[in-house]
Every structure is written in structure tokens, then in C-alpha cells.
N, C-alpha and C positions, 0 to 999 in steps of 0.2 A: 355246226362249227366249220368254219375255211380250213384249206390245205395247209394254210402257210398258219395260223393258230396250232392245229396239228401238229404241225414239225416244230413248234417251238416247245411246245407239251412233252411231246418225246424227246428234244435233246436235252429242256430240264430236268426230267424227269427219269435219265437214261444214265445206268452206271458211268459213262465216261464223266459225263460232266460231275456227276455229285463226286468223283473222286476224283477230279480236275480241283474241287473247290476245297477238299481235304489236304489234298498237297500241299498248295498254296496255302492253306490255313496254318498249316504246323513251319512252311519255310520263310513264310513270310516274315513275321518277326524276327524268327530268329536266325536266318541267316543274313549277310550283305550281299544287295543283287548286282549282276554284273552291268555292265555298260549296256544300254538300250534292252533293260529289261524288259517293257510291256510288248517291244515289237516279236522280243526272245518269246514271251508266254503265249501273245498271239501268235505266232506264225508253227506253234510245240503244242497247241490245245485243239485251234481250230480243224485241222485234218481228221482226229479223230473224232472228233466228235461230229462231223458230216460223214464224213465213212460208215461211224457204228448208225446212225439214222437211217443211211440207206440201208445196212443188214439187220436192224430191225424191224424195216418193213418188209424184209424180205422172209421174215421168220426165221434168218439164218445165223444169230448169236441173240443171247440175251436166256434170260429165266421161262420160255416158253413151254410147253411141255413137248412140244414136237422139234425142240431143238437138235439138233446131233449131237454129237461128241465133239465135233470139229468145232461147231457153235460155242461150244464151252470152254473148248480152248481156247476161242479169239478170244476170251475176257483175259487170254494174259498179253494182249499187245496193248490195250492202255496203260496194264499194270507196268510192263517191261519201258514202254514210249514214253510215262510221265516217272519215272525212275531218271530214267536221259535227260527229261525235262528239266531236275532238280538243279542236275550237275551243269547246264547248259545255263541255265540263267539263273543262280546260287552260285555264293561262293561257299563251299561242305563238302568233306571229302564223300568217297561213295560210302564210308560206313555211316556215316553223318544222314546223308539222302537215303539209305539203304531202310535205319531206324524210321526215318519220318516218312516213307517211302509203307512202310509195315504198317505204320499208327494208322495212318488215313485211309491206307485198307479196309482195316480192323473198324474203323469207324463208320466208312462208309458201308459199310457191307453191316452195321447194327442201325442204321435209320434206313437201311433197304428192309432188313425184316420189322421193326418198329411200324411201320409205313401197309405192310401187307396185312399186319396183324390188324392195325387196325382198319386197312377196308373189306376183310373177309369179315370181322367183328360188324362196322358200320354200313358194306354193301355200297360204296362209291363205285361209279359207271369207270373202268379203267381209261384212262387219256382224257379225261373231263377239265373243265375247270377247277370242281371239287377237290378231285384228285390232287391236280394242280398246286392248288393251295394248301392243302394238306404236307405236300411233299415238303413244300418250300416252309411252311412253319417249322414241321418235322426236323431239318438241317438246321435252323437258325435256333433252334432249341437244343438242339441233341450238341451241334456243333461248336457253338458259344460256350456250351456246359465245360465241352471237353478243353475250346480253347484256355477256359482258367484253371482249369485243372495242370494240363501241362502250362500253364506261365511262366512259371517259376526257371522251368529248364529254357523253354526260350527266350526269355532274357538276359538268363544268366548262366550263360553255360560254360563259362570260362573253367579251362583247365576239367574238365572232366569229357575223359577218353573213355568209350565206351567198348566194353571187350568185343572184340570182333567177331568169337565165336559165338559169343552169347545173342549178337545180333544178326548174325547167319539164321542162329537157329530160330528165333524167333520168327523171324523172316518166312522163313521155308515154311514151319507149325500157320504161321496167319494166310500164306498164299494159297495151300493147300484145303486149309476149312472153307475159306472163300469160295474158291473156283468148286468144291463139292457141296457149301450147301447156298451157292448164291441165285438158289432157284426156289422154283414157286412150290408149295405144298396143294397144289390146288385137286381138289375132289377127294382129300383124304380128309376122314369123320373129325380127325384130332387135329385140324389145320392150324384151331389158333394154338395149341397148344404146342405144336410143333415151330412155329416162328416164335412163342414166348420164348422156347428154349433156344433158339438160334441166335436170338436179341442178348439173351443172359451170356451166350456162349462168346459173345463178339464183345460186350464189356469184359469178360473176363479175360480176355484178348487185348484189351485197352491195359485193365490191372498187369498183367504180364511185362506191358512195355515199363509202365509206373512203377512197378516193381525191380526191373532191372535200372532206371533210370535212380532213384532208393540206393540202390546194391552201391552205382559207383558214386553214387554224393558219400555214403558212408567211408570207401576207399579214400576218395578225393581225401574227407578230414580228417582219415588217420593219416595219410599222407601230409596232410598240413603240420597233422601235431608234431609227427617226425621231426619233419623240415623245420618248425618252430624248437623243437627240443637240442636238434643238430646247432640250427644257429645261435641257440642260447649257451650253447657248450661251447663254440667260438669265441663268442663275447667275453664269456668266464677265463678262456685260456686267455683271447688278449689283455682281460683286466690284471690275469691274476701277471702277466708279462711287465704288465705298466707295474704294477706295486713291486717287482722285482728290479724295477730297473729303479724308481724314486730310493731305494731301501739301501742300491749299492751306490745312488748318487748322493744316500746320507750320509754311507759309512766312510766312501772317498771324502766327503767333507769334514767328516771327524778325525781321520787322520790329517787331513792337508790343514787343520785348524792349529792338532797338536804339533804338529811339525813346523807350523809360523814362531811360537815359541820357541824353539831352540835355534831358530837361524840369525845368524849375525851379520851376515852378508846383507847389505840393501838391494842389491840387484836381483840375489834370488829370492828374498824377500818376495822383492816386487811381482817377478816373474808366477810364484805361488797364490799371487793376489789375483795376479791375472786370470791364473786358472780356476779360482775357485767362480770370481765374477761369470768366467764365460759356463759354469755348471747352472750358475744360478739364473743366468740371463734366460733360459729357455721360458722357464717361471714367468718368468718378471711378464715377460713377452708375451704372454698365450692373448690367442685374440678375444677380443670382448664385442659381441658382435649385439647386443643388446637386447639379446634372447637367451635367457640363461641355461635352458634346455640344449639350446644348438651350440652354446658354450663348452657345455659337459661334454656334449660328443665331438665336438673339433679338439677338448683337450685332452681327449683319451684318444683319438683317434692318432692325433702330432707326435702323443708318447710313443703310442708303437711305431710310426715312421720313422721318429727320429731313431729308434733303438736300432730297426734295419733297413736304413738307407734312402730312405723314401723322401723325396720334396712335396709336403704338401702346402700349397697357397690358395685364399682363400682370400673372396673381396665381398664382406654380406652384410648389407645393412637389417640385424634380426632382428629389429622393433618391427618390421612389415612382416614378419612372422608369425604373429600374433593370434591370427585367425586362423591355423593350423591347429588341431590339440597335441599334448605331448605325445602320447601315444603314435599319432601320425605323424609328427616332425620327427622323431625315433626312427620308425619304420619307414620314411622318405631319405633324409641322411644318411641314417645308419647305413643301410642296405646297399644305397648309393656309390657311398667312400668304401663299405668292405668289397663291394666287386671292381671296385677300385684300384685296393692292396691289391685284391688277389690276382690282378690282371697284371699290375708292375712287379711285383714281388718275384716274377722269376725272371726277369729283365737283366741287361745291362745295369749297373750302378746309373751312367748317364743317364738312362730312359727310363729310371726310376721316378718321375714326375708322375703329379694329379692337380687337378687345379680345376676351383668349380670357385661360383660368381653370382650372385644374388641382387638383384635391383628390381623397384616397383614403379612402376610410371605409368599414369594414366588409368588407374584401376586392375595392372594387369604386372603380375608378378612372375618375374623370368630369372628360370634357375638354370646352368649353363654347370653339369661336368665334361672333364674332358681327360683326358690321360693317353699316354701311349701305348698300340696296340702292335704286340710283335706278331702278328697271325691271323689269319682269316676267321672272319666270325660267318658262319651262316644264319641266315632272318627268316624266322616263322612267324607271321601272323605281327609283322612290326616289332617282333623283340628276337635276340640273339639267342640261337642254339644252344646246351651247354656245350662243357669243352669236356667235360668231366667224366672220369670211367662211371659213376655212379648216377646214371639219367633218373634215377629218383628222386635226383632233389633238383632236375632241370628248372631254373627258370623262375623258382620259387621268390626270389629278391626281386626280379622284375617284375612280373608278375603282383606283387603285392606293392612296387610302386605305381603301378598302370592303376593299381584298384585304388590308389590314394588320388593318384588324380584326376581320374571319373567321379571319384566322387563329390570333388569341391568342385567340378564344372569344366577341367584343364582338361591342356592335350599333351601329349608326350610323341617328342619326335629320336629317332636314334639314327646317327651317319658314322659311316666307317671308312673313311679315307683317308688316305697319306697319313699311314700308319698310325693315326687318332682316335681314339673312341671319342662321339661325342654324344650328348645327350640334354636337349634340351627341353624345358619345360613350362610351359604357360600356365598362368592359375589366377583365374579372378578375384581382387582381393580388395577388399573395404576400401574406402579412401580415412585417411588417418591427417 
């Protein structure tokens, strides 16, 4: 075998890069990469991974047995230099990179013993071809396994914050088994017996993170139901507001009814006609947007504005609605118009305005709210911070419009200028 076959052997085949390829594995999908990411990974991979080749031939780091101490240390500058890596070309915070930073440890340090078990079992010539192939089946098996196992989390990790101590410590418990058993068993009676148990020890290293990853989905949904049980006791107070405000705009028309009868006057007469018309005109009025689901919520939404103060206007053609379900048209509007109120609501009377706009053209359906904003919003992640002492329910109404419209294929954009919320929304929609 050539020099240069050689050294492609050992840098496949050599800690840095199998956890070069586990990083990448777990950041790849699921994080977004920065601007000229492949120059970012090249120019963050390449270094070490020529660096630890020459200290491998030198016998001076790696699983040898005439390693040093010192040798054993250096296995923590990839660990530490592909941690940097994350955050350098990923956008994840470092407890984000820190988790998937552990996994890939955890992982590659179980197809390191997988891999010895079986050539002390099979007897392959170390740095062979054999070996070679071995190594690289080894990753594409062990690693694909792991990448559907975590899928789940890296596609969809919206809205789950991982505790930070929990992933400290994990962190620490996985660096620590690593860097003590990421070495050979070699000339001991029980060799394979000793990497079977290394192999078991480093999935249940994988289950650890699995397990905490479990811990906060559980959180996330009690957290959801919360947030769904809060907003649902919203709704009920504004309903139970609107049937208090129709019940006194019955009883004013039952007296203003009996009170027509006893007047003799035509002018106050009139004057009484007037008033009741303009009680009733609100009715008469309510807009029919030919959606009768988005009916319902503009006419409970207009009751309560109208009762404090609020102008809401509305231009929506809701036959192009259609291919929304109610369920989601609810939780799209709905959510929409409440952080709406609750953004004018403690305004000026003047700057009590909201006004959103609905039109389809071309296959492509664009929804437009906007309202006035007396105060700074800060943006995380493309949606607005809460403003609220109770950060438990951050974000919850946006957040479940963003999930409404990734799901039908739209984008959701949000601008905050001259004193405007706005909020627009693209959605691909049948042609009718």
C-alpha cells in the first residue's frame, strides 16, 4: 500500500474525522447554516484533521497503548475546535451546539468500540483496506440508525428549550467516559468483552440525551395545554363580554320600544327612532365575507372592539378560504386579531385601530394585518418577544400561526416600523 492510500486510511479512520462527520450529522438538518457555509466547514475540519494524522504517526495522541496522558488530552481539542465549529457555521445557540456537540461524541466513540470489537473478534490487519471498509460500513450503519432515531427533534424542534443544566451535565458525564475509555483493550484475555461493554455504555449515552430530549417534548406539551387552557378562558371571558353587551343592547331596546309609545312629540319621536336604528345598524352591518367560519370570528371579534373602543376594518374575500380547515382558520384569525386587541387595548382611543386585508391572485393567497404599535418589539428567530411578566406563555399565538403556515406551504413575514405592527402572509391556494 502507498503513502498517500496510507494517510487517507488514517484520516478516515482517525477520531477527528468520524466526529467531524457526527457533528455535521446531527447539525445538519437541523440547524440553518450561515452564509458560505461549505468554505466555513472546510477551512473548521481541514486543520485537524492533518494536524491529528501527523500526531498519529508520531504515536503522540490517539488509542495507542504507549500513548501519554498528554496524547489523551489532545482528543479534547477536536472535541473543544468542532464545538466552535457548530456555532461558526450553524445558526444554535451554544446550549443548542453544546447537546448535539455531546450526541456525536457519544456516537462516535460507540462505532470506535463497535469497530475494535469486531477486528480483535475478525483479526483485520490495522490500516488495511479491510479495516477501511469495515470502518466506513460501520458509520453508515451505526450513524444513519442514530440519524432516524433523533429525526424527529431535528426537524422539529420548534419551541423546545433544552435545560441548560441538564445539558451541562450530560455533556461533562459523555466528555469524560470518552477521553477514559476511548482507547484500545488490547492484550487483555476479556478484550472483546470489554469494548461489548464500552459499545452498550456509549448507547446508553445516546438513550441519556433521548431521554432528556422525551423530558422537554413532555414540558413543551404541558406547556401547550396550559397556553391552550389560558387562551381558551380568554375567549370564554370575551364571549361571555359580547352576550353581556347584546343582553344590555336588548334591554335598552325594550325600554326605548316602551318609551315610543308614550311620546307625543314627533321630533322626539323621531329622535328615539333614530337611536334605536343606530343600536341595531351594528347587526344589520356585520361583514359577510363568504366564509362563515371567519364570519363567526370577525363577529365576535367587532363585539368586543366595539364595546372598548377599538376600530376594527376588514377587506376579505372568504370564499378563497376555503382550503384552510376550520380548526386552522380559528387558530390563524383568531390568534391573529387577539394579539391585536391586546396590542391597541392600552393605547390612545385614536391608535385604537387594527385592520387586516385578504385577497387571492394568481394561485397565491395574501393576508395583511396591521395595527398600531406604541413600543418596541424585540425579534427572535423572525417573531416578536413577549412583552408580558409571565414568559410562559411567550410567543404561544405566534408561534402556532407560523405552524399554520408551514404547513400549507406559506411564509410569514413581520415589520415593525412607524409605530405599525405589520404582518404579512403568503399561502398557496387552489385556483377556484
Amino acid at each position: 500500500m502507498n503513502a498517500f492510500a496510507g494517510m487517507l486510511i488514517r484520516i478516515f479512520c482517525s477520531f477527528p474525522f468520524q466526529l467531524l462527520v457526527a457533528e455535521h450529522l446531527f447539525a445538519y438538518p437541523t440547524f440553518k447554516r450561515r452564509s458560505w457555509f461549505w468554505l466555513r466547514a472546510l477551512l473548521t475540519g481541514l486543520p485537524v484533521l492533518l494536524g491529528f494524522d501527523a500526531l498519529i504517526r508520531g504515536n503522540l495522541v490517539g488509542p495507542h497503548p504507549n500513548a501519554s496522558i498528554l496524547g489523551y488530552g489532545l482528543l479534547l481539542v477536536p472535541v473543544l475546535w468542532y464545538y466552535g465549529m457548530l456555532l461558526s457555521c450553524y445558526h444554535c445557540t451554544p446550549r443548542e451546539a453544546l447537546f448535539s456537540s455531546s450526541c456525536a461524541l457519544a456516537l462516535q466513540n460507540g462505532v470506535f468500540n463497535l469497530y475494535w470489537l469486531i477486528m480483535v473478534t475478525a483479526e483485520f490487519p490495522e490500516y488495511s483496506l479491510s479495516a477501511f471498509w469495515v470502518y466506513l460500513g460501520l458509520m453508515l450503519l451505526v450513524y444513519g440508525t442514530c440519524l432516524l432515531v433523533f429525526w424527529k427533534w431535528m426537524v422539529d424542534r420548534e419551541g423546545h428549550t433544552l435545560p441548560r443544566y441538564r445539558v451541562i451535565q450530560n455533556a461533562v458525564i459523555i466528555l469524560v467516559f470518552v477521553v477514559l475509555l476511548n482507547r484500545r483493550a488490547t492484550g487483555s484475555y476479556y478484550e472483546a468483552y470489554i469494548y461489548t461493554a464500552y459499545f452498550f455504555t456509549d448507547a446508553l449515552a445516546i438513550t441519556m440525551q433521548l431521554a432528556l430530549l422525551h423530558e422537554t417534548d413532555l414540558v413543551l406539551k404541558n406547556e401547550i395545554i396550559e397556553q391552550l387552557l389560558a387562551s381558551e378562558q380568554k375567549k370564554q371571558q370575551m364571549t361571555a363580554e359580547n352576550v353581556e353587551l347584546i343582553n344590555r343592547k336588548c334591554h335598552d331596546l325594550k325600554h326605548q320600544i316602551h318609551a315610543l309609545r308614550h311620546i307625543s312629540s314627533e321630533d322626539e319621536r323621531n329622535d328615539y327612532i333614530k337611536q334605536v336604528e343606530k343600536a341595531v345598524l351594528f347587526y344589520e352591518s356585520a361583514v359577510k365575507t363568504g366564509n362563515e367560519t371567519l364570519d363567526l370570528i370577525l363577529m365576535e371579534k367587532q363585539l368586543y372592539c366595539k364595546e372598548h373602543g377599538i376600530t376594527l376594518t376588514s377587506i376579505c374575500d372568504g370564499s378563497k378560504l376555503s382550503f384552510l380547515s376550520n380548526m386552522d382558520l380559528y387558530a390563524l384569525f383568531g390568534n391573529a386579531l387577539e394579539n391585536a386587541i391586546e396590542s391597541v387595548s392600552g393605547e390612545a382611543p385614536e391608535n385604537r385601530i387594527i385592520s387586516f386585508r385578504s385577497a387571492a391572485r394568481g394561485g397565491v393567497l395574501s393576508i395583511h394585518f396591521e395595527n398600531y404599535l406604541g413600543h418596541a418589539l424585540n425579534m427572535r428567530d423572525g417573531l416578536p418577544l413577549t412583552t408580558k411578566d409571565d414568559e410562559s406563555y411567550h410567543g404561544f399565538g405566534m408561534l402556532s400561526i407560523r405552524h399554520i403556515v408551514e404547513k400549507y406551504g406559506g411564509t410569514m413575514s413581520i415589520r415593525t416600523d412607524q409605530q405599525r405592527f405589520r404582518m404579512d402572509i403568503l399561502l398557496p391556494c387552489p385556483e377556484t
